[in-house]
Structures are given as structure tokens and as C-alpha cells.
Z-matrix of the N, CA and C atoms (Angstrom, degrees):
N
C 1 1.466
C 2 1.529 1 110.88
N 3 1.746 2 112.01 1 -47.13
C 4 1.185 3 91.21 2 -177.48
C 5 1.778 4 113.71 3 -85.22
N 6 1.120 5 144.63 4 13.22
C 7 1.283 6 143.88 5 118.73
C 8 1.440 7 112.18 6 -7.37
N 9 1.256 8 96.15 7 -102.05
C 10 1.739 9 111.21 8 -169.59
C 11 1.396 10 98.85 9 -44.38
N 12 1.289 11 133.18 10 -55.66
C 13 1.181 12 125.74 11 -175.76
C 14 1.628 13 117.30 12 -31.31
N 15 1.321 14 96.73 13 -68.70
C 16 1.844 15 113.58 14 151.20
C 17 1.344 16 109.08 15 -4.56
N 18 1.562 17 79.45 16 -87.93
C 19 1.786 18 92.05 17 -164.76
C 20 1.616 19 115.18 18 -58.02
N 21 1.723 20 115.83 19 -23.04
C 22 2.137 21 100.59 20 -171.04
C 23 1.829 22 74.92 21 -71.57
N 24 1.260 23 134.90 22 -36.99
C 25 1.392 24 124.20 23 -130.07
C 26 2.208 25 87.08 24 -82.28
N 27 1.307 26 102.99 25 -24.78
C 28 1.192 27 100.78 26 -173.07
C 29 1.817 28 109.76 27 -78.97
N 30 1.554 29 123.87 28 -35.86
C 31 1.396 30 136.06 29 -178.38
C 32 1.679 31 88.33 30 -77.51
N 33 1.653 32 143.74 31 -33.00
C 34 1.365 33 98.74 32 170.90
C 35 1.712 34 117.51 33 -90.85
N 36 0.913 35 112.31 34 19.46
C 37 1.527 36 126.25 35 153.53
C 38 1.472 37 106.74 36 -56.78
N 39 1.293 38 133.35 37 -44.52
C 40 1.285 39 128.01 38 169.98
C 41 1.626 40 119.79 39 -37.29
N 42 1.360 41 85.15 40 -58.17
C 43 1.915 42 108.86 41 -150.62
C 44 1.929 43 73.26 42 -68.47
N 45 1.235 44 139.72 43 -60.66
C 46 1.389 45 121.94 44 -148.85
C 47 1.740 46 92.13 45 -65.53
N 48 1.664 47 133.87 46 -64.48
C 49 0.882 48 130.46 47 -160.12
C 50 1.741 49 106.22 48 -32.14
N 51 1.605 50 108.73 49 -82.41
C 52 1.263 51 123.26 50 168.26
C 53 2.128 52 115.64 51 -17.33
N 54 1.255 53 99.77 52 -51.32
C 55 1.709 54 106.11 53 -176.36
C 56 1.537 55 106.32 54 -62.95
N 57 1.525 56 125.49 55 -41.89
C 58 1.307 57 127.77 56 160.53
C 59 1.068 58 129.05 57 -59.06
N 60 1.425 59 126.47 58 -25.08
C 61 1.367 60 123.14 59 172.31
C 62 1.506 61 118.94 60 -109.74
N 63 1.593 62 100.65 61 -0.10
C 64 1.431 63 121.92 62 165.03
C 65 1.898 64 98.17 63 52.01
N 66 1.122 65 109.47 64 84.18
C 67 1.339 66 117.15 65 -151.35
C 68 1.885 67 89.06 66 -149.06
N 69 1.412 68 116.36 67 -0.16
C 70 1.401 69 102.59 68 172.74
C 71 1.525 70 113.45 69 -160.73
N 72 1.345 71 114.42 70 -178.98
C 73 1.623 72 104.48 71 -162.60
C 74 1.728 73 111.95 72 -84.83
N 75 1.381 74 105.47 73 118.14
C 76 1.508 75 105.64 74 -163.12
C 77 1.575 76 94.32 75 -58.57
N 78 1.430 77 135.41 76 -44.25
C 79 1.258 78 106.15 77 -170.37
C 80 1.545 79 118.03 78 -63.93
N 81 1.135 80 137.88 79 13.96
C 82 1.526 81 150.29 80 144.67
C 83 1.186 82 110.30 81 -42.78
N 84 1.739 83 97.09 82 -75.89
C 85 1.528 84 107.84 83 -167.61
C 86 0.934 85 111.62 84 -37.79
N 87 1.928 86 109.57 85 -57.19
C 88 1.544 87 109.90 86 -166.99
C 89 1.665 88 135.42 87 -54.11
N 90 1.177 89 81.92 88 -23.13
C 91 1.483 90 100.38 89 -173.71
C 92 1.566 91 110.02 90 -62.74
N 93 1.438 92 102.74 91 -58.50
C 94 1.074 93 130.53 92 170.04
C 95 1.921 94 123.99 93 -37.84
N 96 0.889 95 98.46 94 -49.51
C 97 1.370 96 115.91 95 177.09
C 98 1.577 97 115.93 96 -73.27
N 99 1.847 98 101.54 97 -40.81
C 100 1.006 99 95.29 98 -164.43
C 101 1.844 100 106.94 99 -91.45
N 102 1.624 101 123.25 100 -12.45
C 103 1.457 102 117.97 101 149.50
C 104 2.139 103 118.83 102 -108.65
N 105 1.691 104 100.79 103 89.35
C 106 1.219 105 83.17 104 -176.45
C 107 1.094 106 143.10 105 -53.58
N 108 1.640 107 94.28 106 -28.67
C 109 1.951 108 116.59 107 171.18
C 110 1.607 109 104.12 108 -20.57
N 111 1.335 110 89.74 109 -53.98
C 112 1.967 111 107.44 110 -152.66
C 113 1.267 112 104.12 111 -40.13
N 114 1.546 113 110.17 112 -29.85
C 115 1.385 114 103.64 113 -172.86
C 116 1.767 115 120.41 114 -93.24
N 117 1.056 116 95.87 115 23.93
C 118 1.606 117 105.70 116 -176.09
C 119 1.558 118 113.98 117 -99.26
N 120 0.773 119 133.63 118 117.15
C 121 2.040 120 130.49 119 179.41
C 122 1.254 121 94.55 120 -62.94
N 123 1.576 122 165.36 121 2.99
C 124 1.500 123 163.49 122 127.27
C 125 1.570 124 100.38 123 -44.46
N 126 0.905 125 127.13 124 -44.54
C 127 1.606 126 145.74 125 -178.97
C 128 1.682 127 99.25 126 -32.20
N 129 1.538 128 97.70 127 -77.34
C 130 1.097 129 132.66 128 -146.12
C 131 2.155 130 115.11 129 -94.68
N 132 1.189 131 100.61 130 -15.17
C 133 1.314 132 133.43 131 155.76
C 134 1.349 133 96.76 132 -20.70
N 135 1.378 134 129.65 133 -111.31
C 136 1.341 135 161.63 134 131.86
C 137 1.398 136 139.46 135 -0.70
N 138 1.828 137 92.72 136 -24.88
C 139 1.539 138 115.23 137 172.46
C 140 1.823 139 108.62 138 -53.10
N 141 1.518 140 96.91 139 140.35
C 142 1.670 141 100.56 140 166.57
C 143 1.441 142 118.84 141 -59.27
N 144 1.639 143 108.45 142 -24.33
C 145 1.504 144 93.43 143 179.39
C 146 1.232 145 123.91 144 -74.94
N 147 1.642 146 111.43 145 -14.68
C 148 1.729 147 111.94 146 -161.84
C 149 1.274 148 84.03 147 -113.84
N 150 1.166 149 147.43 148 -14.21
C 151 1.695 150 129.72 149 145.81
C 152 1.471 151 117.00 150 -52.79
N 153 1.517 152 123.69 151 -35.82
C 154 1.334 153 110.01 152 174.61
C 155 1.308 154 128.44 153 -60.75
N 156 1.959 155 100.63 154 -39.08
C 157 1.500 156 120.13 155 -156.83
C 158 1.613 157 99.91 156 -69.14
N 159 1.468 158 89.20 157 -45.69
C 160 2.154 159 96.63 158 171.24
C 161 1.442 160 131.63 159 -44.49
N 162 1.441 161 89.65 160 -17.89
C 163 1.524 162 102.77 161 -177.48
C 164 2.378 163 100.06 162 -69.93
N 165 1.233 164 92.55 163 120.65
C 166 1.386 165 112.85 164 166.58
C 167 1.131 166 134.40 165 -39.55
N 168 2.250 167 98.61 166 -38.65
C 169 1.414 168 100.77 167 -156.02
C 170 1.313 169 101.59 168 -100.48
N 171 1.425 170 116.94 169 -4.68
C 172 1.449 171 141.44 170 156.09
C 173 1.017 172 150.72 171 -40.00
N 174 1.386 173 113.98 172 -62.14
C 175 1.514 174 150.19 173 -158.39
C 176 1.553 175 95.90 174 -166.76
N 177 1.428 176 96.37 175 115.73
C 178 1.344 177 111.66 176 175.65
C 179 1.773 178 117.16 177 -141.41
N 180 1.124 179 133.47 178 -155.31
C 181 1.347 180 134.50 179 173.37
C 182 1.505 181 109.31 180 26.13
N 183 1.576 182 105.17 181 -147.51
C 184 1.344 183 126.15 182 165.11
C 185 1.402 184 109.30 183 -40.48
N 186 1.363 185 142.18 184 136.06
C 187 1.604 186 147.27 185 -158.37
C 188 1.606 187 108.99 186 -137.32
N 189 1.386 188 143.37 187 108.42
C 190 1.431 189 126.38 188 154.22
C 191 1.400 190 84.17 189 -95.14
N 192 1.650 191 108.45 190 169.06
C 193 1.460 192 130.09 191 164.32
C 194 2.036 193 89.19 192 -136.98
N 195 1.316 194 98.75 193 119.03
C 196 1.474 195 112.47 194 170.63
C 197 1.599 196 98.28 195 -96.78
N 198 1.450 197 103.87 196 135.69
C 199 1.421 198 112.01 197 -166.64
C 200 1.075 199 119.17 198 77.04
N 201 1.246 200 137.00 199 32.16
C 202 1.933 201 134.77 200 -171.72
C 203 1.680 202 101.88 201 -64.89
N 204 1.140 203 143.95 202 -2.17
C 205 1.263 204 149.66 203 170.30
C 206 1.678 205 96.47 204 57.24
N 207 1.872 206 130.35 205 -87.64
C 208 1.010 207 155.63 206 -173.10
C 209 1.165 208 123.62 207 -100.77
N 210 1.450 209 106.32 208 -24.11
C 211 1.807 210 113.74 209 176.34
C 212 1.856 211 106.01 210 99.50
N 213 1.075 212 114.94 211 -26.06
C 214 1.688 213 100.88 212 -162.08
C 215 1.046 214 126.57 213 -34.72
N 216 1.767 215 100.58 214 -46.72
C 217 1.723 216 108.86 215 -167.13
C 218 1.498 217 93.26 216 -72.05
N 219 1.010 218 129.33 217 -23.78
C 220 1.833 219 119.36 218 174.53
C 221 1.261 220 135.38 219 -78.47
N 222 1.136 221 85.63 220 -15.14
C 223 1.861 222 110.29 221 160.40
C 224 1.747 223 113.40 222 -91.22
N 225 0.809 224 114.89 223 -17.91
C 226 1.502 225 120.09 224 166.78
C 227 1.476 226 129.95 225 -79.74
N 228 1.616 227 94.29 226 -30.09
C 229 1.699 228 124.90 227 173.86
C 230 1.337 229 84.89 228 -72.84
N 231 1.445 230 124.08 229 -89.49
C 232 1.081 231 127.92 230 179.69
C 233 1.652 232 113.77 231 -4.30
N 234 1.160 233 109.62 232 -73.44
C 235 1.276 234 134.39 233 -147.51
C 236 2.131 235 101.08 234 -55.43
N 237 1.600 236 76.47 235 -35.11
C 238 1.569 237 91.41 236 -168.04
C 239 1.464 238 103.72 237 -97.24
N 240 1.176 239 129.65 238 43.83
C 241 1.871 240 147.54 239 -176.91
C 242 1.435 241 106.81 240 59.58
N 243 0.869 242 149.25 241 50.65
C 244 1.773 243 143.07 242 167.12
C 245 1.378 244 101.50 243 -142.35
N 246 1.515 245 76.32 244 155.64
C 247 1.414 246 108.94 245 -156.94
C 248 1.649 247 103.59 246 -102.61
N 249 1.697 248 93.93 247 113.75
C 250 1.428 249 95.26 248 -172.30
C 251 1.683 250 119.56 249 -120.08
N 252 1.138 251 145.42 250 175.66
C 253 1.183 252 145.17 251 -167.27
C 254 1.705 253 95.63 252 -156.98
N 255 1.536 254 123.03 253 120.62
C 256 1.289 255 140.98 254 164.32
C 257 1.135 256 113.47 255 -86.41
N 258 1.612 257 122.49 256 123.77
C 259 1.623 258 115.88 257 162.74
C 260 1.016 259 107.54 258 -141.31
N 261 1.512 260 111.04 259 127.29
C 262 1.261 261 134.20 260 177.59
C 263 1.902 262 129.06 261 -134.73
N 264 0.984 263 119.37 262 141.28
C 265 1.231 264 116.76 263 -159.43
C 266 1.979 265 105.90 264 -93.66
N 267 1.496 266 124.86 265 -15.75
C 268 1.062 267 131.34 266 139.31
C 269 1.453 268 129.78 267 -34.37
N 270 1.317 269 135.38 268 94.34
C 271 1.555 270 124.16 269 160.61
C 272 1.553 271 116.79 270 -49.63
N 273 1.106 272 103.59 271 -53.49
C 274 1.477 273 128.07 272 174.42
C 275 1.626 274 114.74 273 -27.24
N 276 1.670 275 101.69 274 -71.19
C 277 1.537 276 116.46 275 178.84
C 278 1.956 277 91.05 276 -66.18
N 279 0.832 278 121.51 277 -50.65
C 280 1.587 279 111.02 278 -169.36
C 281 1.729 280 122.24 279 -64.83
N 282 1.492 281 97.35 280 -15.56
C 283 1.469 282 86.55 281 175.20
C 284 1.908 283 108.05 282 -96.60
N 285 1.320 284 116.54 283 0.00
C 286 1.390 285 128.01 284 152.67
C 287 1.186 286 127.63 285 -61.46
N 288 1.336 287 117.02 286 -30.61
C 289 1.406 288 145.12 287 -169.35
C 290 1.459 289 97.84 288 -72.28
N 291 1.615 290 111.24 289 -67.97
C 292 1.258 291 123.89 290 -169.12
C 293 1.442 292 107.77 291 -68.03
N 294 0.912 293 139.45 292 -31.41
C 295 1.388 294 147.56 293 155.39
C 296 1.411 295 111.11 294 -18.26
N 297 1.686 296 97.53 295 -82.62
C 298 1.248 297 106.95 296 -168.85
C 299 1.376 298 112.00 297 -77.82
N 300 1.534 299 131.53 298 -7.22
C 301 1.499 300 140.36 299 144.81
C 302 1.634 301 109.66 300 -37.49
N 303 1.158 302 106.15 301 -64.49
C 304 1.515 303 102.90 302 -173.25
C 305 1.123 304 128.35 303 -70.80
N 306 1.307 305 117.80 304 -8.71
C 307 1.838 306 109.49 305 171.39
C 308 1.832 307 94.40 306 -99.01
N 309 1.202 308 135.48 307 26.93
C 310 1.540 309 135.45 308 148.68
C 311 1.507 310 133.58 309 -66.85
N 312 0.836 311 125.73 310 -177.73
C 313 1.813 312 117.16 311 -165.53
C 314 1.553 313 73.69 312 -94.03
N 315 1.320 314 106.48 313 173.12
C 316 1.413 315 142.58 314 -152.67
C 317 2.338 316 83.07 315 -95.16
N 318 0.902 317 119.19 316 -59.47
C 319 1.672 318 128.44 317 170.37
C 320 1.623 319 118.92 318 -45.86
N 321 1.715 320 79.98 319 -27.83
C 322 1.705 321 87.76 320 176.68
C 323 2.128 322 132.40 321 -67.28
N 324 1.687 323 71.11 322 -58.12
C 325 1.347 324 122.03 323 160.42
C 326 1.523 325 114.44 324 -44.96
N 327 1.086 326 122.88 325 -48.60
C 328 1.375 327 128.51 326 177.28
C 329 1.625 328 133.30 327 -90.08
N 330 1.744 329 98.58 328 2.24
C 331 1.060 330 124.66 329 158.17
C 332 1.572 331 126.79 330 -101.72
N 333 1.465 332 118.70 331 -9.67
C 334 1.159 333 113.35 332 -173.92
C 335 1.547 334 98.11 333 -136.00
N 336 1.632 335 119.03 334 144.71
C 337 1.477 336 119.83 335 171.30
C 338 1.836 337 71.57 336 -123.89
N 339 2.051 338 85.54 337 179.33
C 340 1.265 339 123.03 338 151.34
C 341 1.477 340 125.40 339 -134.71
N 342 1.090 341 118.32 340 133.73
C 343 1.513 342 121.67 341 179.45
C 344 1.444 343 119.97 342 -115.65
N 345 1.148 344 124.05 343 147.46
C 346 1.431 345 125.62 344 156.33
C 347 1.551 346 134.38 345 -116.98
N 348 1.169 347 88.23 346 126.66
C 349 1.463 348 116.67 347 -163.41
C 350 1.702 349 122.19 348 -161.08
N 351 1.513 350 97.61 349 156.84
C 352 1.913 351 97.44 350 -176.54
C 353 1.661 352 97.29 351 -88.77
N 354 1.487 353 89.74 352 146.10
C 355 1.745 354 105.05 353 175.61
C 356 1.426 355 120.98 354 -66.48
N 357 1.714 356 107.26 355 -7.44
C 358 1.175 357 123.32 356 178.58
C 359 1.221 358 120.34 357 -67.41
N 360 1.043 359 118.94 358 -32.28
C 361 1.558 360 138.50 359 -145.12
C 362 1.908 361 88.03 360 -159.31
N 363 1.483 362 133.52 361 72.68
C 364 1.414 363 135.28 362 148.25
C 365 1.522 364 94.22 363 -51.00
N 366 1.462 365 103.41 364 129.53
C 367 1.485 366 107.60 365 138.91
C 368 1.069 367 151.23 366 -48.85
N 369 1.338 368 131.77 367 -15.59
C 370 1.444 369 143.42 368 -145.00
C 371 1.761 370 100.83 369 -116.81
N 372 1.255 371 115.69 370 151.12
C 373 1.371 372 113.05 371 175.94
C 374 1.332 373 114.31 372 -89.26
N 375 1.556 374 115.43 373 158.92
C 376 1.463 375 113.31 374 177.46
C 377 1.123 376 117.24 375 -38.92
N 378 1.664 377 108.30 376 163.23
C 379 1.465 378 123.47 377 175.43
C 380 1.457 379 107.49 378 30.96
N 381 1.627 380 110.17 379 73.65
C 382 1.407 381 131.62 380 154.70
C 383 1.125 382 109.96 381 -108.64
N 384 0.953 383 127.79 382 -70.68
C 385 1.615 384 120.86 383 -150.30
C 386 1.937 385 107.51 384 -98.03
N 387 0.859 386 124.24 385 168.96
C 388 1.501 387 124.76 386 -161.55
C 389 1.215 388 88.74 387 -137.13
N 390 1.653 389 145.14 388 -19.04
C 391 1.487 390 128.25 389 155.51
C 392 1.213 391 105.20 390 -126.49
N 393 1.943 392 114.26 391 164.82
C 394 1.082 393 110.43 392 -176.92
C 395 1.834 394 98.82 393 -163.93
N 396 1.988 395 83.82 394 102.69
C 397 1.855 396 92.67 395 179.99
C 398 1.687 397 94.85 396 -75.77
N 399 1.693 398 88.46 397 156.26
C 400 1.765 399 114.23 398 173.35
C 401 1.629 400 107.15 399 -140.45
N 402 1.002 401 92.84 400 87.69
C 403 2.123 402 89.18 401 -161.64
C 404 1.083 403 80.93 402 -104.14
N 405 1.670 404 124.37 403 132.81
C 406 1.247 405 153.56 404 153.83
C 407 1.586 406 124.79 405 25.20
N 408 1.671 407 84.10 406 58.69
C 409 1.420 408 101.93 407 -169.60
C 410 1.675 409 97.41 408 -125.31
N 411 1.402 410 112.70 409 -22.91
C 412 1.554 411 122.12 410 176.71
C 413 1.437 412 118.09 411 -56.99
N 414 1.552 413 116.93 412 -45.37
C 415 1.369 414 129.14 413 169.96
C 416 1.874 415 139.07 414 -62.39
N 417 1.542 416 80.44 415 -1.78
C 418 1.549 417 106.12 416 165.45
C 419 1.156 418 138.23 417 -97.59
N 420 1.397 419 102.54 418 -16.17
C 421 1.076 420 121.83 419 -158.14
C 422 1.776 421 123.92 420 -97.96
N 423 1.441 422 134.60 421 101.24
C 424 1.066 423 129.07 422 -160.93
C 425 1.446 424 98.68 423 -72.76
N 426 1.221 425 146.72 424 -25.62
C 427 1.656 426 123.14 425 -176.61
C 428 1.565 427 83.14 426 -146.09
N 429 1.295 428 132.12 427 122.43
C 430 1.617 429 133.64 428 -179.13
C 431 1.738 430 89.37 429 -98.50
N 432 0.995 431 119.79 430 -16.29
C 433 1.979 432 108.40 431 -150.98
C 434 1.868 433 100.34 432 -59.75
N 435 1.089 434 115.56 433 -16.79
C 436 1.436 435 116.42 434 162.53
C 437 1.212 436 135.27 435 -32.65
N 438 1.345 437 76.79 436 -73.56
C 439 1.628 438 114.53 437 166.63
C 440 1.809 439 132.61 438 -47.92
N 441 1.474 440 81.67 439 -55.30
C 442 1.571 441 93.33 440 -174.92
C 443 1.385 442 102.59 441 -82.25
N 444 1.351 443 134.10 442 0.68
C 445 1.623 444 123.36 443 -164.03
C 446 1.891 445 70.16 444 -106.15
N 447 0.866 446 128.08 445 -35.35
C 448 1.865 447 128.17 446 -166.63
C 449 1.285 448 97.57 447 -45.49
N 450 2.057 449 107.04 448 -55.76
C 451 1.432 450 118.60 449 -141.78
C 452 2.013 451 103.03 450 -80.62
N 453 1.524 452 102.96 451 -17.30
C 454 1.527 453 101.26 452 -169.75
C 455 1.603 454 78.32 453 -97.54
N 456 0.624 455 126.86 454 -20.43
C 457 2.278 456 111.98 455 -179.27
C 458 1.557 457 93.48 456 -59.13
N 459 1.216 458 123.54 457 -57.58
C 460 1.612 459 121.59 458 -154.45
C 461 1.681 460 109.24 459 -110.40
N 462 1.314 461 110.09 460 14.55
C 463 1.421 462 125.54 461 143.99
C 464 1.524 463 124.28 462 -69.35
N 465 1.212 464 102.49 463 129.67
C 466 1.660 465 118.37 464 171.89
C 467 1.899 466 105.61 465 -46.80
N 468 1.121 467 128.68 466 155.25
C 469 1.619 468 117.96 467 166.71
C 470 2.307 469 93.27 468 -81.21
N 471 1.173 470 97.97 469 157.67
C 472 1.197 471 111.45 470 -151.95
C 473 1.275 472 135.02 471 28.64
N 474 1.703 473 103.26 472 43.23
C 475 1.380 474 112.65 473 172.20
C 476 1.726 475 126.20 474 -73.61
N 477 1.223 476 114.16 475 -173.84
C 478 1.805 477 107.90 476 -176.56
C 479 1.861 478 95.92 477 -112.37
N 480 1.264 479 117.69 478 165.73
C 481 1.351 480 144.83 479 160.42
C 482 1.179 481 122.04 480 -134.71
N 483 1.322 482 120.71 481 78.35
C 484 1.402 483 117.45 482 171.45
C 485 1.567 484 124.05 483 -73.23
N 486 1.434 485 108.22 484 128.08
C 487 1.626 486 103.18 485 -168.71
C 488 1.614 487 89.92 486 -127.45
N 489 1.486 488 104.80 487 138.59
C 490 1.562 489 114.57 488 162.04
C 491 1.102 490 91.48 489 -107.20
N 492 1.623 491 98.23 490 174.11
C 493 2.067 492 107.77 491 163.40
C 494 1.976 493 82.34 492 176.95
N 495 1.147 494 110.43 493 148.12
C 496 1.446 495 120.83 494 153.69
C 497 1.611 496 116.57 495 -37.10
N 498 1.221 497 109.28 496 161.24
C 499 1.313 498 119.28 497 -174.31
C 500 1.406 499 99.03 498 -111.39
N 501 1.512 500 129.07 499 89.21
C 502 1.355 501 147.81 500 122.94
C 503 1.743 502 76.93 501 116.72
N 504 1.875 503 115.61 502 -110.29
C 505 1.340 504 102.47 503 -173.44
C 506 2.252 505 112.67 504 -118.99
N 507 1.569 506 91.40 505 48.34
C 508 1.548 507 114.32 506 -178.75
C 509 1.120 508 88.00 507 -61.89
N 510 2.011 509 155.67 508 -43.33
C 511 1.360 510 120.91 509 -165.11
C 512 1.865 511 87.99 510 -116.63
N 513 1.265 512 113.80 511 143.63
C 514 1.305 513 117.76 512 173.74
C 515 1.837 514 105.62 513 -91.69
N 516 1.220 515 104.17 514 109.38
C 517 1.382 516 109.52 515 -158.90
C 518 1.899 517 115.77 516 -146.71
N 519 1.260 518 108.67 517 95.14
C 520 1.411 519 122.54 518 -152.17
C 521 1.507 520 99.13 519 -50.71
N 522 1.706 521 128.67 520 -41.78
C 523 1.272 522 144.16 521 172.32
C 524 1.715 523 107.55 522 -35.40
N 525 1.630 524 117.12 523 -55.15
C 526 1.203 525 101.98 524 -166.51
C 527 1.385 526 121.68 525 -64.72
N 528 1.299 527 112.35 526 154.36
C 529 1.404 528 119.37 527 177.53
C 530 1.977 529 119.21 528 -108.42
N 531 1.532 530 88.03 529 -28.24
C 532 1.643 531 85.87 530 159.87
C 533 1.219 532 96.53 531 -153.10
N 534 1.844 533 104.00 532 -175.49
C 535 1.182 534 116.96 533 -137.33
C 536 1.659 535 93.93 534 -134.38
N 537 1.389 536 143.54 535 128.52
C 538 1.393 537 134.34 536 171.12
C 539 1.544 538 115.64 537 -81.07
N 540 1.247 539 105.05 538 -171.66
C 541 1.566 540 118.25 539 161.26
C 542 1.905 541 104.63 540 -173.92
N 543 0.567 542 140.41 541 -178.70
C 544 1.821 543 120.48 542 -169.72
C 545 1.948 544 101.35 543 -84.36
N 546 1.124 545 101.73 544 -28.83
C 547 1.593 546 106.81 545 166.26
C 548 1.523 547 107.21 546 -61.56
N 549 1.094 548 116.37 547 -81.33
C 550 1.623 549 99.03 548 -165.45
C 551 1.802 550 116.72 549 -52.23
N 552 1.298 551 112.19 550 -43.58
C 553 1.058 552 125.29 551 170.75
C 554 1.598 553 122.15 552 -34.12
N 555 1.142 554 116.97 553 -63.60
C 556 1.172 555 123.63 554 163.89
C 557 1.806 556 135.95 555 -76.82
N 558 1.430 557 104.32 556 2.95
C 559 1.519 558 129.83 557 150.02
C 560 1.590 559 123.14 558 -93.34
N 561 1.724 560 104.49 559 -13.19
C 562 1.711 561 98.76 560 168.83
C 563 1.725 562 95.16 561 -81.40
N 564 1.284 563 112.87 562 -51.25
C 565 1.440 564 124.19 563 -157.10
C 566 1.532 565 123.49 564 -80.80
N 567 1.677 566 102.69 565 3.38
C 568 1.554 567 126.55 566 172.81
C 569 1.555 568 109.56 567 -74.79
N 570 1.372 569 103.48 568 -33.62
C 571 1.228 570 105.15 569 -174.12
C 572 1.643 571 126.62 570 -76.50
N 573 1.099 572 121.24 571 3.42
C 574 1.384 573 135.90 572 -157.13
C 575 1.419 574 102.04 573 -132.68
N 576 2.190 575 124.00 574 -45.73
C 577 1.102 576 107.03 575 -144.70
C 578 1.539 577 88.45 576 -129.91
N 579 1.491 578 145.64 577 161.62
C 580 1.016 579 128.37 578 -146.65
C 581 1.898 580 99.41 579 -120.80
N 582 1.297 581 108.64 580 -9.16
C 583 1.382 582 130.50 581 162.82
C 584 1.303 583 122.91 582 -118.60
N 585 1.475 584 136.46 583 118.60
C 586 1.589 585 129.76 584 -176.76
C 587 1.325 586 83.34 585 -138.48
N 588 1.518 587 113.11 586 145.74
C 589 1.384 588 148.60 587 154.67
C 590 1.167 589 117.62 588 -106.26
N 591 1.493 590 145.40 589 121.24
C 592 1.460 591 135.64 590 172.07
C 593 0.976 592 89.43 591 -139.85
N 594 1.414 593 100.80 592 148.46
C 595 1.623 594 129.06 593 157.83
C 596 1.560 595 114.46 594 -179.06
N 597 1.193 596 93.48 595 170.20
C 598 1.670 597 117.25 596 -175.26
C 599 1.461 598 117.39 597 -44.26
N 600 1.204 599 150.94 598 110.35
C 601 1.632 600 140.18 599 -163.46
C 602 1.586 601 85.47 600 -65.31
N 603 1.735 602 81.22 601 -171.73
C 604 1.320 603 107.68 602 -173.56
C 605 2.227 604 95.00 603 -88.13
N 606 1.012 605 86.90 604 -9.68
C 607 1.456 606 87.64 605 177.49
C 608 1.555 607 134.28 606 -135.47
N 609 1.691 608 106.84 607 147.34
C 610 1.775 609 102.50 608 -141.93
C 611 1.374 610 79.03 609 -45.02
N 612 1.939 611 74.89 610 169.27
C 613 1.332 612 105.64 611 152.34
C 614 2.083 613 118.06 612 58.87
N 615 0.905 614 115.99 613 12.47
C 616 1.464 615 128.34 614 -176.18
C 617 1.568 616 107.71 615 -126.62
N 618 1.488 617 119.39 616 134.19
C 619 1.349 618 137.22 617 175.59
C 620 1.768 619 102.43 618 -109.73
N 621 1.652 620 103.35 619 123.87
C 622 1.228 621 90.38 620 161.52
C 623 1.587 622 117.26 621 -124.55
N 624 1.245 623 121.18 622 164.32
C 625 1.686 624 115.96 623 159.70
C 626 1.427 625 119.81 624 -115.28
N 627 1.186 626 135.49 625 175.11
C 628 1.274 627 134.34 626 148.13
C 629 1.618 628 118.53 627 -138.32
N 630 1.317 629 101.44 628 117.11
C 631 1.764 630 104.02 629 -174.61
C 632 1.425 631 106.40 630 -96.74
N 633 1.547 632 109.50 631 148.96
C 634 1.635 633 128.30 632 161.58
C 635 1.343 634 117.08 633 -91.96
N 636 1.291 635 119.62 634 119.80
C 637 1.642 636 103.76 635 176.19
C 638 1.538 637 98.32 636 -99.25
N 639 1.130 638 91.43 637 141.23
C 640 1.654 639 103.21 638 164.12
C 641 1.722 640 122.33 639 -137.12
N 642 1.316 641 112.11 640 137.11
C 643 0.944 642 109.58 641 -169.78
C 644 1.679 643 127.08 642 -131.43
């Protein structure tokens, strides 16, 4: 116990360094601070999002997650043999990431990086990756078409897009900028992918989709 203790007390060492040199997005921090759990891999275990991402029929092969915030669910991918790649535009959330990367088995580790970088501009060249999580990063977002023209460039042709987001206004959350329902949802994400599936998760309050790219 007093380990871990150590270690959350050492990962919010991040969030202060970063806040002093103001080097990351305070609404992070806040967040951060204000659920410490979040930063625990016990947290996230159990979470609906890393039950979705686990899903097989989903997310398969080669893996980016745009928006990895902390990494967990990619360490869970990881954990469970796939090969994943984190990108996030946070230093902050990424040096949390790596944190909890490094106390992983050595197999783990060698399945999962993290990078930083804007979703605007992915690094990677077309037709890399063959899945591509978007966990509740869509609902923030005042114009995504950036983004999503990024995520089908460096998509495999009949690759997956898994997108979460709340179901309309299920999290009360000052950040969001819009709001889904499986209709709109699948009329933002029509436009980009030439197959969309949406519907209701298996859990309240959560919207999911799944896109086909074809090319």
C-alpha cells in the first residue's frame, strides 16, 4: 500500500510540474485532480470503455487510440496481446501513461508505445493501422472533420473506428460542445465512413458506433 501510495503521489507530481510551467491543458489538470481514482489502472479495469475496446470484433490488429488521455485502456489492449499505439496531444496525460507502462511485464511493454502529437496532423502514413479507438473525445469537439479525414488516411481499407461519446446529455460536462443520440451520431460519421453502425452500448448512458472504411 505504501508503494502505490508512492507512486499516485509520484504521477500527481506530473500535473504540478506541468501547471508551473503551464506546459499543458489546465482543463486536464482539473479533471485530474478533481477524480484521483482516474488515475489508478484498478479504475479502469472494469470501465465501459476498456470493456468495449476489448471487444475483438471491434478493435483488432494494428490499434491507434486518438485521444489516449492516460493510456489505461491501451495497456489493457496491450495487456490482452495487441498491438497498440497512444496519441495524445497532452504531455501531462502521457507522462502518466508511461508511468503506469513501466511497472508492466516486459511483453506488455513491447506491445504498447505512447506518442505525442495533434490528431490533426497523425504522424503515421496511410493505411497503417487496421483499428482506430475515439473514446469520448468526439463530444468535445467543435469541428472534428480534421480529425476524421486524418483517422480514414491512416486507416487500413476495411478498417474499424470505434467511437464512444455519451448518450445525448447522460454526463453533465461543461467541456462538451455537442450532444449525440445514434441519429446524429451516425450522420456526423456518414460523412467520412462508408459503413456506420450506432447504437446504445451495453451500458447506461453510453452511445456507441462502429465505422467501415472503405476505400
Amino acid at each position: 500500500m505504501e508503494s502505490w501510495n508512492l507512486y499516485q503521489k509520484d504521477l500527481r507530481s506530473c500535473f504540478k510540474l506541468r501547471f508551473d510551467e503551464k506546459h499543458f491543458d489546465d482543463k486536464f489538470y482539473e479533471r485530474m485532480w478533481e477524480n484521483p481514482t482516474a488515475l489508478e489502472l484498478p479504475f479502469w479495469e472494469n470501465h465501459f470503455c476498456t470493456r468495449e475496446a476489448l471487444d475483438t470484433n471491434q478493435l483488432y490488429g494494428k490499434i491507434l487510440d486518438v485521444g489516449c488521455g492516460t493510456g489505461e485502456i491501451d495497456i489493457f489492449l496491450a495487456r490482452s496481446g495487441r498491438e497498440v499505439i497512444g496519441l495524445d496531444f497532452s504531455k501531462v496525460g502521457l507522462e502518466v501513461a508511461e508511468k503506469h507502462l513501466s511497472l508492466e511485464l516486459k511483453d506488455v511493454q513491447r506491445r504498447c508505445c505512447f506518442i505525442n502529437a495533434d490528431a490533426e496532423h497523425i504522424p503515421f502514413e496511410g493505411n497503417t493501422f487496421d483499428s482506430v479507438l475515439f473514446s469520448h473525445i468526439l463530444e468535445h469537439l467543435y469541428d472534428p472533420s480534421t480529425i476524421l479525414i486524418e483517422i480514414t488516411r491512416v486507416l487500413k481499407p476495411d478498417g474499424n473506428l470505434l467511437v464512444l461519446v455519451p448518450l445525448e446529455m447522460a454526463h453533465n460536462d461543461s467541456g462538451h460542445v455537442h450532444y449525440f443520440n445514434a441519429l446524429s451520431l451516425s450522420k456526423v460519421l456518414s460523412s467520412y465512413f462508408a459503413e456506420v453502425t450506432t447504437g446504445q452500448s451495453d451500458y447506461e448512458g453510453q452511445l456507441k458506433a462502429l465505422a467501415k472504411h472503405k476505400k
